[in-house]
N, C-alpha and C positions, 0 to 999 in steps of 0.2 A: 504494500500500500504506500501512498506518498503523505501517510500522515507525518504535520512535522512542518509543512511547507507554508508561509505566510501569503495567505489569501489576501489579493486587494480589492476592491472594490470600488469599480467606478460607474458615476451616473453618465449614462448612453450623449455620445457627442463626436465631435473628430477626435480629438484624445484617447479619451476612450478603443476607437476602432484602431485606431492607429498601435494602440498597446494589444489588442486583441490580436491584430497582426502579427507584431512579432513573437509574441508569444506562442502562438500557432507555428511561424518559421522555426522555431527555438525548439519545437517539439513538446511544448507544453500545453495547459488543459484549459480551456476557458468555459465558464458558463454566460449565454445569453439567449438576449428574448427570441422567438419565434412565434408565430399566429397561434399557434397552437398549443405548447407551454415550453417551460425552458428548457434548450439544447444543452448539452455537454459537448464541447467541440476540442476535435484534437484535426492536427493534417491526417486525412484518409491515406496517403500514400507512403508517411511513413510508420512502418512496422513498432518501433518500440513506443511514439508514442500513443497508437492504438493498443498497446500493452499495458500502459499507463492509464489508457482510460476503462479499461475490465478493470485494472485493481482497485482504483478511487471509487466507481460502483459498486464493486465485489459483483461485479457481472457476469455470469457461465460466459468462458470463449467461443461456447459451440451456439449461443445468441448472437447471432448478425444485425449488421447496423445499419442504420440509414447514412447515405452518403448527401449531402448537401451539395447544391451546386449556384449558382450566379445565372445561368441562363441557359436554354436549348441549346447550343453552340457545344457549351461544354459537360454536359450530358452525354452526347452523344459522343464522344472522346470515351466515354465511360463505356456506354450500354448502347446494344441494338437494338433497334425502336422496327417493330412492323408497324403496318396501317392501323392497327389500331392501337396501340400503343402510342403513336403521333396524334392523332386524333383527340386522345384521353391528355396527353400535355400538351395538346394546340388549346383546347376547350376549359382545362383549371387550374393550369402552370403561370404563374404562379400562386399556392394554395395548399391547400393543405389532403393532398392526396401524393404518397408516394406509391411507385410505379417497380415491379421486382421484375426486370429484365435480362436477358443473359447478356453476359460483360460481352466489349469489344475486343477487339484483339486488341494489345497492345493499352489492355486497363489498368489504368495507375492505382486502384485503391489494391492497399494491402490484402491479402488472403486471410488474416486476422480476418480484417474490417468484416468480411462476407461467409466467415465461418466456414470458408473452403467450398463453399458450392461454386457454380460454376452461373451464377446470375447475383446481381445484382440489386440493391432498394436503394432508388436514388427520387429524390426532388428538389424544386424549388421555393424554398420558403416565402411568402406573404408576409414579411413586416420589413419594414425599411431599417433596421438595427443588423437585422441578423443578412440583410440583403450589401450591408456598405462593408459587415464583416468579412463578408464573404468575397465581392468584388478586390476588397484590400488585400486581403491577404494571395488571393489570384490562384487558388486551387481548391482543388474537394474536402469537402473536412466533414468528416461523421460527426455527430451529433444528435444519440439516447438524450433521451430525459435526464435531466440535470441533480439525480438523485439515486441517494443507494437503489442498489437494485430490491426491484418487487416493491419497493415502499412507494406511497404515492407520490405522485408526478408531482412537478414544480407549475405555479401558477405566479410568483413573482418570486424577485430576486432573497429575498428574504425565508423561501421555502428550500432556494440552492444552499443559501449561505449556512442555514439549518442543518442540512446534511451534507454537505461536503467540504467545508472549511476547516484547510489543515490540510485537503487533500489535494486539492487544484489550486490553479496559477492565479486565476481572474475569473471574477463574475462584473459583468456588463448591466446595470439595473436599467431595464428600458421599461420600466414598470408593470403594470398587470396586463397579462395577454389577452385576446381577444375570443377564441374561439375554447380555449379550457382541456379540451382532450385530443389528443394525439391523431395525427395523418390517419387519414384511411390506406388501408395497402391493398394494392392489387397484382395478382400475376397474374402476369401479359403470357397465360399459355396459351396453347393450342385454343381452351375454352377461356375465356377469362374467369378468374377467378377471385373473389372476394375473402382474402387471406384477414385482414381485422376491420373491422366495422372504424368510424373513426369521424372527424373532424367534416368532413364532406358524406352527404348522406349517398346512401347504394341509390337512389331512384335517382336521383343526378346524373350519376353513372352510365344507369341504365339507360336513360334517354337518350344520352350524347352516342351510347356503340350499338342502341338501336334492339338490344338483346338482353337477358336476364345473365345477374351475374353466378356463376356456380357456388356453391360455399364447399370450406373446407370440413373434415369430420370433428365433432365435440371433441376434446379431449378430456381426457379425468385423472385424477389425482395419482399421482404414481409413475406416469408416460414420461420415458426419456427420449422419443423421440428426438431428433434435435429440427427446433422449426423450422419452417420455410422460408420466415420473414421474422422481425422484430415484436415483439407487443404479443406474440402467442403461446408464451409461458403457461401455463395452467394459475397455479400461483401470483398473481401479479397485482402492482397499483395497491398493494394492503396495510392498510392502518395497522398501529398493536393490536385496538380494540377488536372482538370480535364482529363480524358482520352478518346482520341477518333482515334478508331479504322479504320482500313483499309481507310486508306485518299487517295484522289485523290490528294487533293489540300492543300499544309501549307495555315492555315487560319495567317492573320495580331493577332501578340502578341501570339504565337504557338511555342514549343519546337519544335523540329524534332526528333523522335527515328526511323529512315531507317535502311531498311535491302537491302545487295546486291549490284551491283555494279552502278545501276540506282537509282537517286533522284527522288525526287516527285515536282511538279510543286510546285514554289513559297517558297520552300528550300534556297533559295539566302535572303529572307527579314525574317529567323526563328532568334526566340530569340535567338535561340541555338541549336546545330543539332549535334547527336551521332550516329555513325551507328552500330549495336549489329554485323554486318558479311558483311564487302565490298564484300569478294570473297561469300559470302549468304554461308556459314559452320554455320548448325546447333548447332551443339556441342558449337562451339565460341558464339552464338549470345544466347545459354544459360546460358554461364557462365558468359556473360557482361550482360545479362539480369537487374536483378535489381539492382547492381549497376551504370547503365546507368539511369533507370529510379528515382534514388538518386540524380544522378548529375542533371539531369534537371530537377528536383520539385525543385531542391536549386536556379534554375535562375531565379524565379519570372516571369512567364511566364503563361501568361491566361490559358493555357491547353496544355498538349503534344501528338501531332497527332504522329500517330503511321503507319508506310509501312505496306503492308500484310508481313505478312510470312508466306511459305509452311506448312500445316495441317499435315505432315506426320511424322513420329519417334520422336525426339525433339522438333518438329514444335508443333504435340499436347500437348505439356505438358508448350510450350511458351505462346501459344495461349489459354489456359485454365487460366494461371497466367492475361494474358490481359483483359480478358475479367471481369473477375473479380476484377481487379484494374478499370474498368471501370464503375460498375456498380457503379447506384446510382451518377456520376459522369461527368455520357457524356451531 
């Protein structure tokens, strides 16, 4: 691990990027914003310090990462794009959908970075921080979630600083993100295929390649598989508290994480009670997502029951981060 190391911290500017940069050339680890929640970025191409960024997570090596990139241009330096895979980053590049295609010949990101498969997860981020990083520094840089692994995702800089300071270089504060849950991923196979529910909803998807996306099979608790894509741990996104799903009832010493403008029975005796969407808006109850479920693992609270929320557009990609903050845990 790189515990040990003095974290700096600066607010999003030319300074800022300009340190982000070298630090990146330097082979060191920087946290900053993206649309989605905070990256952990190291240079994609070189080897040790994508070794450095699995040990400041504590991240399985056999987990692949998303590569981050500046523009179509230098994507395709990376990965080979069919029709429809152009199509899919003509239509929401940049945005928060990553795309898992087989590398190009002659692809610069480390064999670390991709877990030894023989394709690719690569996108272009949607926020002007992670976008000047990026340009600056002038190559591919992965960047996971900006947090020990399996623990919940970073929604501002003060949730990096939380978990990984002492162990990386720089965190960049460009303040709170905008969409809350991570990329949606897709492999560009033969069928396409919808690898993690995410930031961009599947019927978006679906319209632009004109076809339904295939899904992958459930996994359960035990599966060493090693995944296809990033975000598919069984395990993952989980608070200490325990988590338990679509409740009728707040049990006695229970957070409340509600959705919508109706409570759940016994909400009046919750340790503490957050609601992701009074008016039940998708998009909002994604972007308070796991920052809500921060605040309520911090109130010492036996477990935090959890409202349903809608399975549809955002809903799938809430309910996929739930279920997996719950395993192993309910």
């Amino acid at each position: 691990m790189n515990v040990g190391l003095k974290t700096q911290v600066l607010p999003a500017g030319e300074a800022a990027t300009a340190a982000a940069a070298r630090v990146l050339a330097d082979g060191g680890l920087v946290g900053f914003p993206t649309e989605t929640v905070y990256g952990l970025g190291a240079d994609a191409s070189n080897p040790a310090a994508v070794a450095r960024l699995y040990r400041a997570k504590g991240r399985p090596s056999f987990n692949p990462l998303i590569t981050h990139v500046v523009d179509l241009a230098a994507a395709r330096k990376i990965a080979r794009f069919d029709a429809q895979a152009a199509r899919l980053a003509e239509a929401f590049w940049p945005g928060p959908l990553t795309l898992v295609l087989p590398k190009a010949s002659g692809c610069a990101v480390a064999d670390l970075a991709t877990a030894g498969l023989d394709t690719v997860a690569i996108r272009i981020p949607a926020h002007p921080v992670a976008w000047e990083i990026l340009d600056a520094f002038g190559g591919p840089v992965v960047a996971p979630s900006a947090n020990l692994s399996g623990h919940v995702s970073p929604t501002i800089a003060a949730h990096v600083h939380g978990d990984l300071t002492g162990r990386i270089d720089l965190i960049v504060d460009g303040g709170a993100v905008d969409v809350g849950v991570e990329s949606t991923i897709v492999g560009c196979f033969a069928v396409p295929t919808l690898l993690r529910p995410g930031g961009l909803p599947r019927e978006a998807i679906e319209r632009v390649l004109g076809r339904a996306l295939a899904g992958v099979p459930q996994t359960t608790a035990g599966d060493t598989t090693a995944p296809l894509a990033p975000g598919m741990l069984v395990s993952h996104y989980a608070p200490r508290s325990k988590v338990r799903l679509e409740i009728e009832r707040v049990e006695a010493g229970e957070a409340l994480l509600a959705f919508g403008p109706r409570t759940a029975p016994g909400a009046e005796a919750a340790v503490a009670a957050m609601n992701l969407s009074v008016r039940g808006d998708l998009a909002e109850a994604a972007a308070n997502l796991f920052g809500y479920l921060r605040s309520l693992d911090a109130k010492g609270a036996c477990g935090i029951a959890v409202m349903p929320v809608p399975d549809h557009g955002l809903g799938e990609a809430i309910n996929d981060r739930l279920r997996r903050a719950a395993i192993g845990r309910s």
